[in-house]
KELO-200013 format. One record per atom (N, C-alpha, C): chain; residue in one letter; x, y, z; atom name. Coordinates in pm, whole numbers, plus 50000, padded with zeros to 5 digits. Layout:
A_A_X_Y_Z_CA
...
END
This chain:
A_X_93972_74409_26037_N
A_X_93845_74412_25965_CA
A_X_93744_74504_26033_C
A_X_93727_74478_26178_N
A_X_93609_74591_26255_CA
A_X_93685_74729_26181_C
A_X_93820_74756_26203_N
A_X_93844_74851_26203_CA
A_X_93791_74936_26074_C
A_X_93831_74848_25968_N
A_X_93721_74896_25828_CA
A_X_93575_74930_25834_C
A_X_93534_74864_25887_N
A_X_93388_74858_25876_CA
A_X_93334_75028_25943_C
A_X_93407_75011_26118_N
A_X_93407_75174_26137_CA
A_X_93450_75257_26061_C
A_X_93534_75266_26007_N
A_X_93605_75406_25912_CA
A_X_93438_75393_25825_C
A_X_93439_75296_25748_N
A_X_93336_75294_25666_CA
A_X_93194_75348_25690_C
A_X_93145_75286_25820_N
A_X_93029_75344_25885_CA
A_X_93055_75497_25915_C
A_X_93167_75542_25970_N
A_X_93177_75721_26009_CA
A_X_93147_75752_25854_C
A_X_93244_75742_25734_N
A_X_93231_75765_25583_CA
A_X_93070_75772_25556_C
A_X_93010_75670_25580_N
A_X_92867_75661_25573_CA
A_X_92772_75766_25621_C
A_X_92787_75752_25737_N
A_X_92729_75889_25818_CA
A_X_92723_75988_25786_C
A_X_92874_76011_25789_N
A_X_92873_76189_25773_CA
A_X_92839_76250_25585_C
A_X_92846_76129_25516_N
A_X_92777_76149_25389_CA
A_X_92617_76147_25410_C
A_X_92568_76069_25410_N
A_X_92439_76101_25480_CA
A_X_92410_76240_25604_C
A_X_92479_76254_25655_N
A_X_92452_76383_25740_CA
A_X_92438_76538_25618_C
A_X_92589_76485_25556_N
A_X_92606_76637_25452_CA
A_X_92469_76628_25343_C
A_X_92414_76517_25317_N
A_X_92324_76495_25196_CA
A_X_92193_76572_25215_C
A_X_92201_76532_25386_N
A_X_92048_76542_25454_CA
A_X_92021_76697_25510_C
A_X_92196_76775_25517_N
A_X_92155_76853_25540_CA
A_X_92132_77002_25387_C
A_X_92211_76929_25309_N
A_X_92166_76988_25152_CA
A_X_92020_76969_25151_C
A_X_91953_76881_25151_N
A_X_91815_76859_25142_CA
A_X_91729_76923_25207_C
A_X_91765_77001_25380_N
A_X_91692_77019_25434_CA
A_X_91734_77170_25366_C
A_X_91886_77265_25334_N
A_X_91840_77321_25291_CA
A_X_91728_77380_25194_C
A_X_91786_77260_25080_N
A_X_91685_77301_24942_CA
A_X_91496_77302_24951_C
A_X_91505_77170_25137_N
A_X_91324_77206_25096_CA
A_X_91328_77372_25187_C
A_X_91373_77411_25254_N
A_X_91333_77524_25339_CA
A_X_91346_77617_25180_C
A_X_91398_77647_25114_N
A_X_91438_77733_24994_CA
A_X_91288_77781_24911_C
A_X_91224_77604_24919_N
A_X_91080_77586_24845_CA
A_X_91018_77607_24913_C
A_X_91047_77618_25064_N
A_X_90884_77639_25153_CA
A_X_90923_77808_25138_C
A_X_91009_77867_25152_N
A_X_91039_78030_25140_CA
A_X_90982_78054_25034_C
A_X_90963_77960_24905_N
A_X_90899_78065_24827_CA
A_X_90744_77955_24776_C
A_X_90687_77922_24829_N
A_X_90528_77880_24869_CA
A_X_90564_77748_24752_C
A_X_90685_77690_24726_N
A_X_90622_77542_24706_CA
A_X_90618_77437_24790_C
A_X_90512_77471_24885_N
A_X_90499_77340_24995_CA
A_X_90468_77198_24962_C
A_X_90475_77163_24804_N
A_X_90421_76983_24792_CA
A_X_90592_76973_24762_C
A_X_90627_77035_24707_N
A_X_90815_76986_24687_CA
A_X_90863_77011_24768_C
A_X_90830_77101_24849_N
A_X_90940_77094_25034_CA
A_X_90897_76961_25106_C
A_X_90759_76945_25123_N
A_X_90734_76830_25161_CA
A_X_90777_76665_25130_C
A_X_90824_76732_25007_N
A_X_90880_76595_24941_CA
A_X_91006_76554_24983_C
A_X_91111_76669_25004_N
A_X_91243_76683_25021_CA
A_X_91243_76656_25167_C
A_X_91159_76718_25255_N
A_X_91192_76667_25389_CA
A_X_91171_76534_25448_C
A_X_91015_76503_25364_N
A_X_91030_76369_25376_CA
A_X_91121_76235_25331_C
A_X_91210_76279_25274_N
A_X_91338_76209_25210_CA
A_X_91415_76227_25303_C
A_X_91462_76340_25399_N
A_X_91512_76316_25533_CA
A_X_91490_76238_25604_C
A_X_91370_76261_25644_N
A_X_91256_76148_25717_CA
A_X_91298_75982_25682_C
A_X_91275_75946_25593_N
A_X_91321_75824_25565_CA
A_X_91457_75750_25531_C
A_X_91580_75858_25554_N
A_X_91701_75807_25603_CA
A_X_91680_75769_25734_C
A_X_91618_75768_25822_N
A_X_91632_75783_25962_CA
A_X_91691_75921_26003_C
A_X_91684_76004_25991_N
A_X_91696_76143_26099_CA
A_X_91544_76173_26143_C
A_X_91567_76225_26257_N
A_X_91481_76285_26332_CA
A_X_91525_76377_26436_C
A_X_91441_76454_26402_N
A_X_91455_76616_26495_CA
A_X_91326_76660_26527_C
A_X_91370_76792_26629_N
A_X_91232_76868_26614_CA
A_X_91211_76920_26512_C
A_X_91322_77002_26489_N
A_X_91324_77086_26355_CA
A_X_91283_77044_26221_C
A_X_91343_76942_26230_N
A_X_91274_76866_26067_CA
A_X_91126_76828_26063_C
A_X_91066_76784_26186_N
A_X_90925_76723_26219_CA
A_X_90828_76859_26201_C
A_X_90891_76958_26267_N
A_X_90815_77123_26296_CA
A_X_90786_77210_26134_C
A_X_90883_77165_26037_N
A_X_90912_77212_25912_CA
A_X_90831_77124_25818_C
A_X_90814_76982_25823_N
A_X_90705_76950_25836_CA
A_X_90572_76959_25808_C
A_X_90523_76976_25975_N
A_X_90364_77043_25973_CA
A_X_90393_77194_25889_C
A_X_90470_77242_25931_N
A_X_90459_77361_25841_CA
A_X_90383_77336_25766_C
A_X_90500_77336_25674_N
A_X_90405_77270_25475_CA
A_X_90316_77230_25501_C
A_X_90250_77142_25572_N
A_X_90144_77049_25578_CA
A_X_90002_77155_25633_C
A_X_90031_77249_25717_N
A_X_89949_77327_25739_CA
A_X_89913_77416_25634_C
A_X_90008_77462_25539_N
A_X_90024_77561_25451_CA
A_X_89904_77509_25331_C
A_X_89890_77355_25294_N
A_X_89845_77289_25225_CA
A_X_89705_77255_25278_C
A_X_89684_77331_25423_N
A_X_89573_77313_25480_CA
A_X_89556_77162_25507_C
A_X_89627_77026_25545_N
A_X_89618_76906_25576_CA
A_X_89599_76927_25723_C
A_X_89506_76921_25753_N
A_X_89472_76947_25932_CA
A_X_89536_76815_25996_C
A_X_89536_76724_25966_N
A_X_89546_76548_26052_CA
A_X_89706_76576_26023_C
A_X_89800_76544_25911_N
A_X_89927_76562_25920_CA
A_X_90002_76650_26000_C
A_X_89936_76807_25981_N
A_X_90010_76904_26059_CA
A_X_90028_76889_26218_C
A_X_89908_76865_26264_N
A_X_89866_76849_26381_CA
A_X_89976_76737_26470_C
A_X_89993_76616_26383_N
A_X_90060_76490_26377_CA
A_X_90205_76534_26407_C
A_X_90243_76602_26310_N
A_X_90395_76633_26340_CA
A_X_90416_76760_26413_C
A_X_90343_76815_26457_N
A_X_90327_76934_26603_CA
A_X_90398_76867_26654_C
A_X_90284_76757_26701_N
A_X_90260_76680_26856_CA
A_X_90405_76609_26835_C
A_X_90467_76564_26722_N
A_X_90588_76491_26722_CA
A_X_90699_76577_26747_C
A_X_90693_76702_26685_N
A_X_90802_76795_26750_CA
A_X_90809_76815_26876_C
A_X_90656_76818_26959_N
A_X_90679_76884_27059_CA
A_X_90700_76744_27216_C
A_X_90708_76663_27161_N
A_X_90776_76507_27224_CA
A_X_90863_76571_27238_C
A_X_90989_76606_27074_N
A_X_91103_76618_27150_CA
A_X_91147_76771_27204_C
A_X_91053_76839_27173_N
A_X_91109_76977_27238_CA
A_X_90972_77045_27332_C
A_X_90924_76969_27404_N
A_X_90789_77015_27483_CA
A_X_90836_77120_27503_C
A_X_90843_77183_27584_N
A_X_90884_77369_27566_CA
A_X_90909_77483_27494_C
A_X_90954_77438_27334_N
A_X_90953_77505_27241_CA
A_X_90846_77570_27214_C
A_X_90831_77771_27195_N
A_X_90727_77823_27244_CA
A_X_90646_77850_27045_C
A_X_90746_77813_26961_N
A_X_90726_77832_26831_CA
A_X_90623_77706_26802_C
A_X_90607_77603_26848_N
A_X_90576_77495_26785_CA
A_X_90451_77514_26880_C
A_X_90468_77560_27029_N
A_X_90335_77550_27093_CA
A_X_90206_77682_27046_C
A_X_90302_77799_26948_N
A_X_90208_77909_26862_CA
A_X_90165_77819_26781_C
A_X_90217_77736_26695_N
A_X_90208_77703_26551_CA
A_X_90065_77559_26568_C
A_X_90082_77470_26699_N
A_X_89998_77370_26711_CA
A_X_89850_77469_26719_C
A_X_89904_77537_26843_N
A_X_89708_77634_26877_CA
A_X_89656_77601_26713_C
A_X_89729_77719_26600_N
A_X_89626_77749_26497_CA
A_X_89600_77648_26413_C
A_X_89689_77568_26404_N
A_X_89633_77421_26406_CA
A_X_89539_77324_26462_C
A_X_89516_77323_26571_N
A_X_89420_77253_26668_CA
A_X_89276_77363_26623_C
A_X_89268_77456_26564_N
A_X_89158_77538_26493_CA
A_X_89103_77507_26399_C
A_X_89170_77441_26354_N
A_X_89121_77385_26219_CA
A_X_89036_77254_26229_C
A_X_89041_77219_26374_N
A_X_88985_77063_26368_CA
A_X_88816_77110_26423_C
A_X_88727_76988_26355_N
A_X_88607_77011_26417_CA
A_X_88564_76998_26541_C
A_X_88592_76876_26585_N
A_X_88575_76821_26717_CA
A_X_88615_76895_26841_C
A_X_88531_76956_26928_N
A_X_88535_77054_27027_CA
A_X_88494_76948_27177_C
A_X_88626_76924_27230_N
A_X_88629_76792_27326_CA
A_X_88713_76873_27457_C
A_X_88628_76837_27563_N
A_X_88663_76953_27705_CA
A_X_88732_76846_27791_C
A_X_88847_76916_27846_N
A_X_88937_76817_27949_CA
A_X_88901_76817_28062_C
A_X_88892_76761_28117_N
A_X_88832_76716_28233_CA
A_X_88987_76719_28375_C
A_X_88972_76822_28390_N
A_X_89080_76847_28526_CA
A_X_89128_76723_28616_C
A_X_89258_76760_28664_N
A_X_89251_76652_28752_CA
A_X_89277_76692_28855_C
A_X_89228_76669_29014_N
A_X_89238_76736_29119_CA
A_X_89300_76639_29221_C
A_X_89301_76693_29351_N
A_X_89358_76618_29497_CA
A_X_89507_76572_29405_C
A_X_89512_76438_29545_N
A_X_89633_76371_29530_CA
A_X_89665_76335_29398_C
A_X_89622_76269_29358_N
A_X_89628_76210_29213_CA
A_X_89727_76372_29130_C
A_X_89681_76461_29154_N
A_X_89690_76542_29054_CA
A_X_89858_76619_29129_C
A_X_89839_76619_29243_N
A_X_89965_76663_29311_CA
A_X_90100_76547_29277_C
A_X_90067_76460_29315_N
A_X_90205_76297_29279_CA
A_X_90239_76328_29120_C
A_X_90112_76354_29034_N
A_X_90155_76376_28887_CA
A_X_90273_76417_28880_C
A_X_90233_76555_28924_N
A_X_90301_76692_28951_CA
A_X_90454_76677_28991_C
A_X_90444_76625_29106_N
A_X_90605_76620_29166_CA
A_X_90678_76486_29065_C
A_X_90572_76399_29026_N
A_X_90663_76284_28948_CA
A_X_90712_76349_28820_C
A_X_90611_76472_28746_N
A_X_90688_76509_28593_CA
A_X_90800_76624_28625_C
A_X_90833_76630_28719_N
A_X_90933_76748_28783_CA
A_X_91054_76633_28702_C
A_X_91078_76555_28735_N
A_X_91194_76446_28636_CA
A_X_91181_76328_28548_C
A_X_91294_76301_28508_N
A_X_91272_76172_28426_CA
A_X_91263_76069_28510_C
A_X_91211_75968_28400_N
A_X_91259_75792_28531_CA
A_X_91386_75767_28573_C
A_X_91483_75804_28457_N
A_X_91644_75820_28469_CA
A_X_91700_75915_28614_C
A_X_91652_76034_28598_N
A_X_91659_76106_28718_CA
A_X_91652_76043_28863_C
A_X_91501_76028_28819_N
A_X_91447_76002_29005_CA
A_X_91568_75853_29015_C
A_X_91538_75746_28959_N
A_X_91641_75703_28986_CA
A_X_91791_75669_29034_C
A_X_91856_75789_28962_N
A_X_91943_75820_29011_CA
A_X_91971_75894_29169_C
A_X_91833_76001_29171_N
A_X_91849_76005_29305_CA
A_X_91833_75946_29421_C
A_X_91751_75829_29368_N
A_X_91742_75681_29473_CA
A_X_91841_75652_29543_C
A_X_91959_75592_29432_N
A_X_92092_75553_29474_CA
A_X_92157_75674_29525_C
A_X_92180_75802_29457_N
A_X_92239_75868_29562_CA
A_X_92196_75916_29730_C
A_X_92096_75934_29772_N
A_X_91999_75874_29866_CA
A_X_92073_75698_29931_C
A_X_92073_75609_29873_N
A_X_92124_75525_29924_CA
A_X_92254_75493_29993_C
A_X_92354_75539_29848_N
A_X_92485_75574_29859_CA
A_X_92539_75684_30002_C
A_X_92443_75735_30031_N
A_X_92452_75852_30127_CA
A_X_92362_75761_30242_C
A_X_92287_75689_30267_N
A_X_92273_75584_30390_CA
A_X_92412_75476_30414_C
A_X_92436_75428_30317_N
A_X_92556_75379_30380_CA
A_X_92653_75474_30380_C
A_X_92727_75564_30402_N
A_X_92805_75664_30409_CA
A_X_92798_75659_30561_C
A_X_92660_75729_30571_N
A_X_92578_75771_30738_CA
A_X_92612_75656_30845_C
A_X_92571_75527_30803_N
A_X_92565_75405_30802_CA
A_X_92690_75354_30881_C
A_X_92803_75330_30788_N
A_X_92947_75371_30842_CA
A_X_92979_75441_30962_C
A_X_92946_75544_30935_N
A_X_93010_75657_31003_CA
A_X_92955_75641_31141_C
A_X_92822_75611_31165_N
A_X_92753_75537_31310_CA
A_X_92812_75462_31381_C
A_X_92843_75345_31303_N
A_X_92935_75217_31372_CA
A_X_93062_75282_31384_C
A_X_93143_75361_31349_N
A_X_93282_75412_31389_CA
A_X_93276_75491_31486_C
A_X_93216_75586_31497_N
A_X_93269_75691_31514_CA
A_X_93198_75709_31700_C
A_X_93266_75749_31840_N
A_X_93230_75721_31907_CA
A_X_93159_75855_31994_C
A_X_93150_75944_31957_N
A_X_93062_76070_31980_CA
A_X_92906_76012_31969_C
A_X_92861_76085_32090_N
A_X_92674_76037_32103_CA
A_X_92645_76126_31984_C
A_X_92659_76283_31991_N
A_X_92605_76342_31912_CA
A_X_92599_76305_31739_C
A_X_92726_76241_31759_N
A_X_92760_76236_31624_CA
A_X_92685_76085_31539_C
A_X_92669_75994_31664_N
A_X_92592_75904_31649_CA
A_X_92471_75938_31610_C
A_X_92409_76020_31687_N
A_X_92250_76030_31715_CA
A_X_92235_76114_31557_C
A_X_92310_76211_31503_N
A_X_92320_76265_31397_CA
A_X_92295_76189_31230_C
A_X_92381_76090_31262_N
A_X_92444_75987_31170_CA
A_X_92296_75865_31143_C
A_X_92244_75844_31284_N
A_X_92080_75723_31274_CA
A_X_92014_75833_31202_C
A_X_91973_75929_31258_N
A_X_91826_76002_31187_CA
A_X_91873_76048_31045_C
A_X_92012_76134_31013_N
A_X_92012_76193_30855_CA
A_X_92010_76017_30780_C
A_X_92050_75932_30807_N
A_X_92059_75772_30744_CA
A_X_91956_75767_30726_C
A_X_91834_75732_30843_N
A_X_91678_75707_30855_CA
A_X_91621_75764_30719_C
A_X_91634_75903_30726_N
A_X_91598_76001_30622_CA
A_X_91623_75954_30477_C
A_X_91744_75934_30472_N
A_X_91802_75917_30338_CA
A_X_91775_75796_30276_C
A_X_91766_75709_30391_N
A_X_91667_75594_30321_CA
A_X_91511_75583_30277_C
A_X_91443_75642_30394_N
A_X_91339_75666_30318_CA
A_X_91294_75767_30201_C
A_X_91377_75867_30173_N
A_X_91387_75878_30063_CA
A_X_91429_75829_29929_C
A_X_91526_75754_29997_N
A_X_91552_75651_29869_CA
A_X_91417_75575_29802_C
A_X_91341_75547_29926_N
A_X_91237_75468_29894_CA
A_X_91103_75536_29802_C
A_X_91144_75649_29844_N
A_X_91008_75811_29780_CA
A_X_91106_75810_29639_C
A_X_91217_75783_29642_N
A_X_91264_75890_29514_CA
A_X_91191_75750_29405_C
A_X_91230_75641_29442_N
A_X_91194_75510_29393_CA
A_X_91104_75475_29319_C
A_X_90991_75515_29426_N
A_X_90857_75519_29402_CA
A_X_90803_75606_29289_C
A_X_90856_75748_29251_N
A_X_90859_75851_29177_CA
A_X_90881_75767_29071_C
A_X_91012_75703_29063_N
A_X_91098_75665_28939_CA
A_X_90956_75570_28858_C
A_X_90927_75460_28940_N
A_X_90833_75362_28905_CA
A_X_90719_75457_28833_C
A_X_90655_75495_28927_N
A_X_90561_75598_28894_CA
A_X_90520_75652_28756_C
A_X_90678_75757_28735_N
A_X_90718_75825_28608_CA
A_X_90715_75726_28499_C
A_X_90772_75558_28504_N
A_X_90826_75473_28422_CA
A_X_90653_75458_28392_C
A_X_90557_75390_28476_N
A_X_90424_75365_28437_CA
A_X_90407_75487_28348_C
A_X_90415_75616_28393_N
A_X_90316_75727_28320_CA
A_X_90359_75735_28175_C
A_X_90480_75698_28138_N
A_X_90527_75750_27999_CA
A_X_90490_75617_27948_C
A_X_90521_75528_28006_N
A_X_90455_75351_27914_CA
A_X_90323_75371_27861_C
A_X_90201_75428_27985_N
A_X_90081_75415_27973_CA
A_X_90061_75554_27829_C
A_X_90150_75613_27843_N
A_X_90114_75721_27782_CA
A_X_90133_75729_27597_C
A_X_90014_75641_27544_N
A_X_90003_75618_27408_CA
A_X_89927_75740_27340_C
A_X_89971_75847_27298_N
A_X_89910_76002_27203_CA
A_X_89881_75902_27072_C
A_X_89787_75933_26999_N
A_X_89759_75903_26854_CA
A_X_89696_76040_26793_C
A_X_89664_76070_26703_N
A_X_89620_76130_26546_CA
A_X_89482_76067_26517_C
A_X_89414_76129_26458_N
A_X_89281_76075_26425_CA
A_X_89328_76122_26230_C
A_X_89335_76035_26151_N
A_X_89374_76070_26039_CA
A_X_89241_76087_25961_C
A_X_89163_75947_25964_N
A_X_89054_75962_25900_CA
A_X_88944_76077_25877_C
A_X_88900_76163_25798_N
A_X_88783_76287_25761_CA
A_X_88724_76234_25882_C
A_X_88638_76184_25872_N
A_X_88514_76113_25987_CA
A_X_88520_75958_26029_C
A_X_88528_75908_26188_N
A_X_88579_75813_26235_CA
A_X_88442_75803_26289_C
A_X_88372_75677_26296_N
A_X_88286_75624_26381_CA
A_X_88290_75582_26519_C
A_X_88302_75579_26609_N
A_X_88397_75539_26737_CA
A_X_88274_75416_26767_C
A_X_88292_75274_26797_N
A_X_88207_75162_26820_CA
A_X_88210_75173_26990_C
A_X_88124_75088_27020_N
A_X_88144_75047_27159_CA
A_X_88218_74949_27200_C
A_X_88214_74862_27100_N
A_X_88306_74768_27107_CA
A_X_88358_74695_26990_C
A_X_88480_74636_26968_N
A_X_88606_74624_26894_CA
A_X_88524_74533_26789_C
A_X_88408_74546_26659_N
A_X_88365_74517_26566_CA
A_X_88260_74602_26512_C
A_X_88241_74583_26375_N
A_X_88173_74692_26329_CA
A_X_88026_74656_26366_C
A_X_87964_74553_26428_N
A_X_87816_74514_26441_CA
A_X_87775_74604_26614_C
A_X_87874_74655_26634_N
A_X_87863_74744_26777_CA
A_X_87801_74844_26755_C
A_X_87741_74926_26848_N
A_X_87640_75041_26795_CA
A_X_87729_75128_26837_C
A_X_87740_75232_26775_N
A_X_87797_75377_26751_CA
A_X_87827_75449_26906_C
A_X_87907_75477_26919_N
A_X_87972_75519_27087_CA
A_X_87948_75713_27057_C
A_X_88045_75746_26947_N
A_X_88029_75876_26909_CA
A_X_88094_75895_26757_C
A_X_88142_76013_26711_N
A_X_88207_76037_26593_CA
A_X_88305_76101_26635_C
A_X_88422_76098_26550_N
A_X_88594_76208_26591_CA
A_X_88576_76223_26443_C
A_X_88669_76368_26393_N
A_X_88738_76391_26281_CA
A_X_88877_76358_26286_C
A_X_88923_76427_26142_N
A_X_89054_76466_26158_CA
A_X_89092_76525_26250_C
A_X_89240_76515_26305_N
A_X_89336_76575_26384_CA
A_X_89275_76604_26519_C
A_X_89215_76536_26560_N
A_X_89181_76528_26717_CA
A_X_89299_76422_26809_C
A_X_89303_76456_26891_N
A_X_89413_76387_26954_CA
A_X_89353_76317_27072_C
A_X_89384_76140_27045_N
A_X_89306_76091_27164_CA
A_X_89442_75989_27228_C
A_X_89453_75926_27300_N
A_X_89466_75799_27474_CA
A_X_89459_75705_27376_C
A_X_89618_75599_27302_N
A_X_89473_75435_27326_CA
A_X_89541_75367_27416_C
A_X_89480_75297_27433_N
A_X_89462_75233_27586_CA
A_X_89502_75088_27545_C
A_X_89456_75043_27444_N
A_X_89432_74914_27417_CA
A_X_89418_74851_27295_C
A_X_89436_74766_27245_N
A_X_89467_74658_27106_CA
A_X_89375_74543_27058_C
A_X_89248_74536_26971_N
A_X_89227_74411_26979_CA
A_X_89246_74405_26849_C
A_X_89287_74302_26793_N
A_X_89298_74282_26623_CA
A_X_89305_74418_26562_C
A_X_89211_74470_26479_N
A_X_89231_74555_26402_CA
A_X_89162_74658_26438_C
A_X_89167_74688_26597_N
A_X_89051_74786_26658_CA
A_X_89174_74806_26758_C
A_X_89180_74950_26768_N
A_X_89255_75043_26922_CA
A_X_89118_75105_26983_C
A_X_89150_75046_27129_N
A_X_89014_75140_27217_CA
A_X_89116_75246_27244_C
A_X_89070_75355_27242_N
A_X_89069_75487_27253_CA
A_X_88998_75558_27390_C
A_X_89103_75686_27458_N
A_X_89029_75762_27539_CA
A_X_89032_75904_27526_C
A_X_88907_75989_27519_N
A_X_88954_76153_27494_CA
A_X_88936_76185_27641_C
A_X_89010_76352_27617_N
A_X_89057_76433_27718_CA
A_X_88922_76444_27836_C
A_X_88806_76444_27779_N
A_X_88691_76431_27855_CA
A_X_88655_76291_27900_C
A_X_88702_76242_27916_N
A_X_88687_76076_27956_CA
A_X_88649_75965_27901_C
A_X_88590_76041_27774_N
A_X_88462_75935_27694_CA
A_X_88588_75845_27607_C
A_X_88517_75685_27622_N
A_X_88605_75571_27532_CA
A_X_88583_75477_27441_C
A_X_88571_75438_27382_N
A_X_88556_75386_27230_CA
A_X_88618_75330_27149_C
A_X_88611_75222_27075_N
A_X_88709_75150_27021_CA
A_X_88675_75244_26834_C
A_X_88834_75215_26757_N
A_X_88865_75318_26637_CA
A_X_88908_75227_26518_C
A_X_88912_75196_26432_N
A_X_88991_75104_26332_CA
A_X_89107_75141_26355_C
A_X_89243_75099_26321_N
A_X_89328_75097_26305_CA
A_X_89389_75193_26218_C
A_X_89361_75138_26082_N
A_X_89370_75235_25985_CA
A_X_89319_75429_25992_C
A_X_89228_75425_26132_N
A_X_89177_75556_26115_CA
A_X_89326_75658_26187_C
A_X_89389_75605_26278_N
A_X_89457_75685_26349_CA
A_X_89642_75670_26315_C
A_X_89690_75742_26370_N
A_X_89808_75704_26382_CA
A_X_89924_75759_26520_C
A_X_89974_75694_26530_N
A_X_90068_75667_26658_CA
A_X_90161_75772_26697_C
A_X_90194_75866_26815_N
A_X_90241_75973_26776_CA
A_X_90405_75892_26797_C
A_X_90364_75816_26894_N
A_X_90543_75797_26953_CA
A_X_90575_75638_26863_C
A_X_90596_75654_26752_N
A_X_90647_75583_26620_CA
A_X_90786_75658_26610_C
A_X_90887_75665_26668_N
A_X_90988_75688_26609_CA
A_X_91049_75589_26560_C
END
């Protein structure tokens, strides 16, 4: 019986794969010749099988830019460029996008230590540093071993300090891993969808006015109360948003 069910599920798939990728031809066909509300339609029918790509997300804002929708385009940039941060097409295509938005909001640098640990922690994944923990470890007991056997001073004295080392790096690579795991948890991107957003001071509408965001500004939320996300922009300033005004970049 499993065995059916797999044949069935591969059958499934790869029909859905061939369907999705007819589709993605036929909307690219309509965005080639400027009907961007029917390409949009067709890709988003990808979209809601469950596929996801860069490519499909990037094709996308396309249309969506083409149609001049500043908050959507912007939206599925930032979603392409999750999965392909380096892609230098999507990082041309966001700029003239991010032009279109009103809100002119200055980042606020980050300096010293803080800004150096960043640094060496986004050099890898959490998966990574991890891994080099244990190998780091795996390589103290190796060292480890080889101390208690082996009856050469030099080879002794060799065997304590590269061990010493390798453990405390285990303990640095560790620390990285943790580190990295906080930064991508903490790290909530949203969309400002709404024309004009009121930003409160605090999570009800009887709060007095903090500032205003438009469309397609990209803010931090931080936090959840009922039907209010507090929010942080690139300049530090924070504010609670309705719910309904924004949307979530890392919704896959």
């Amino acid at each position: 019986m499993k065995k059916v069910i797999y044949i069935l599920t591969f059958f499934l798939s790869t029909y859905v794969l061939a369907q999705n990728k007819q589709l993605f031809d036929e909307a690219n066909t309509l965005y080639n010749d400027a009907n961007y509300t029917e390409a949009l339609e067709k890709y988003k029918s990808i979209l809601e099988s469950g596929e996801h790509s860069a490519e499909l997300y990037f094709n996308i804002a396309n249309a969506h830019y083409k149609l001049n929708h500043i908050a959507p385009s912007i939206y599925y940039y930032e979603k392409a460029l999750l999965l392909k941060p380096n892609d230098k097409d999507i990082k041309n295509n966001i700029a003239f996008a991010r032009n279109m938005t009103v809100d002119a909001i200055d980042t606020v640098p980050e300096v010293g230590i803080s800004k150096f640990v960043k640094n060496i922690t986004n050099m890898m994944s959490f998966d990574a540093w991890a891994k080099l923990a244990v190998g780091f470890v795996v390589l103290f007991v190796i060292l480890l071993v080889t101390y208690y056997f082996t009856y050469s001073t030099s080879k002794k004295r060799f065997s304590f300090v590269t061990g010493s080392l390798s453990l405390l790096l285990s303990f640095v690579a560790l620390g990285f891993a943790f580190h990295k795991f906080e930064l991508v948890k903490n790290d909530q991107p949203a969309i400002v969808f709404a024309q004009e957003s009121k930003i409160k001071s605090e999570p009800n509408l009887r709060s007095s006015e903090a500032f205003v965001l438009h469309e397609g500004t990209k803010v931090q939320v931080l936090d959840t109360v009922s039907n209010w996300k507090k929010i942080k922009l690139s300049d530090g300033k924070t504010g609670w948003i309705m719910n309904d005004d924004i949307k979530i970049l890392k919704d896959f």
